[in-house]
N, C-alpha and C positions, 0 to 999 in steps of 0.2 A: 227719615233722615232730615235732622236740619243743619242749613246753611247758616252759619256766626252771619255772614253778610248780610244776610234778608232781615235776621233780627234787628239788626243797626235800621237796615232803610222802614223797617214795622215800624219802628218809635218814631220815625217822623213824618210819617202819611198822615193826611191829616181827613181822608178821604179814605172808603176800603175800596179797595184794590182786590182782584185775584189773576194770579200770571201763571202759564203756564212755563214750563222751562224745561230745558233738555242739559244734563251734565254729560258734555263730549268729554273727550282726553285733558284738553289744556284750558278747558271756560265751562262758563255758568251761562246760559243766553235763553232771555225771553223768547219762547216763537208763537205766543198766543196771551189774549186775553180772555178769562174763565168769566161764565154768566150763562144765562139761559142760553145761549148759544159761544160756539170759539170764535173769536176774534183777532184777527193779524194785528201783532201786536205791535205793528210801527206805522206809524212812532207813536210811541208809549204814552198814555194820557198824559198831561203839563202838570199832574199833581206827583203823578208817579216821579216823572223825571225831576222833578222839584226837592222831592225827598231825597232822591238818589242825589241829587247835584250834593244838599248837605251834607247828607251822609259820605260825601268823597268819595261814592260809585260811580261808574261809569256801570250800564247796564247794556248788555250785547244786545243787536236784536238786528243781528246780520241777515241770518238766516230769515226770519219773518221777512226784512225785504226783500228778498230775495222769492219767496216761493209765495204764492196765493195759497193761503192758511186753512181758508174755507173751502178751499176745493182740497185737500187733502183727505184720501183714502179714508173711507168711513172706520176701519181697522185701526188707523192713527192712534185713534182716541182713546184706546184697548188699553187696560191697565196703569190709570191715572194712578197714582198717589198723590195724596193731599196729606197737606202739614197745614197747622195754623199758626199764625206769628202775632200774636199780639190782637188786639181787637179788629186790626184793620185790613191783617191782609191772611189773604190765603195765597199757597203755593202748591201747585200741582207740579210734579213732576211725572214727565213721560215716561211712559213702561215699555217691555222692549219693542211691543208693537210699532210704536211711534218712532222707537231707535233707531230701529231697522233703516227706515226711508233716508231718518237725516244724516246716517252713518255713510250709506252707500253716497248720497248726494255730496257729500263733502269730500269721499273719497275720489269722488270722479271729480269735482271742481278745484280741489288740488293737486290732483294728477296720480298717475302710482307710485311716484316717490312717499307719500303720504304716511306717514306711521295708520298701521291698522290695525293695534292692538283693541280698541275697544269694540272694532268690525269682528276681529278674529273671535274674540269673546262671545260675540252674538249668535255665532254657530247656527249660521241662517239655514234654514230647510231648501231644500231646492223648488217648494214651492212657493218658499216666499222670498227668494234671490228671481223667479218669475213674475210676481206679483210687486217684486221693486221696479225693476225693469221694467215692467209694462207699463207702471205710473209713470216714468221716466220719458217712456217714447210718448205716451200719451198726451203729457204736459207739456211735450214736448222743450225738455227743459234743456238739452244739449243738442249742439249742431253736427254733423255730420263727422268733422274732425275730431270730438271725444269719442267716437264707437270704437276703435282703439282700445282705449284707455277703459271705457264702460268692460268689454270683453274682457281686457287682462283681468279686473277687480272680482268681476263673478267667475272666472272660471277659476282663479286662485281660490277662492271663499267654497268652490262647488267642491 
């Protein structure tokens, strides 16, 4: 699948680039940069964002600040696709392995009012609505006052 947007910010890297990205519900957002190793992708290398400035993008990369990239579940990285955009850049986008985390993580960070149609979608296993949750408590990414809100999200989804 390619992105019209990436093509625009391909034509004026002037540098190759490769980003990983996640397609939620309402955005496109960088949460890694591709190379011998993943790399948290904030902030975005000064050439990256340089193009993007031209190119009148704003490029997300909420989530990268938000989560440590590199410590993310070895499974994350499960069903990359990669596109290429011109000489400079390449794009991977996350497959639903990687979905899974950032899907449930967003749903709890904006609470259960949340649209969860792209969650519903994902038709998680109950062994890996475990394996989200347990990256969860483990990263300990939420405080005591979302477990709440974590239990509504998986037991709707179970």
């Amino acid at each position: 699948m390619k992105f019209p947007e990436l093509e625009t910010l391909a034509k004026g890297l002037e540098k190759e680039a490769h980003l990983v990205v996640w397609q939620g519900v309402d955005r496109l957002e960088v949460v890694a940069l591709g190379g011998e190793i993943f790399e948290d992708a904030f902030p975005l290398p000064l050439h990256v964002q340089s193009a993007a400035a031209e190119a009148g993008m704003i490029l997300d990369t909420t989530t990268a600040a938000r989560l440590e990239i590199e410590k993310m579940p070895e499974d994350f990285w499960q069903g990359l696709e990669e596109t290429k955009y011109g000489e400079r850049l390449r794009v991977s986008v996350l497959g639903r392995a990687g979905r899974k985390y950032l899907e449930v993580y967003h749903a709890v960070s904006h609470g259960e009012g949340r649209p969860s149609g792209m969650l519903d979608e994902l038709a998680l296993t109950e062994e890996e609505l475990f394996k989200v949750a347990r990256w969860m408590r483990e990263r300990a990414l939420f405080d005591h006052r979302s477990g709440d809100v974590i239990m509504k999200i998986l037991a709707r989804l179970s």
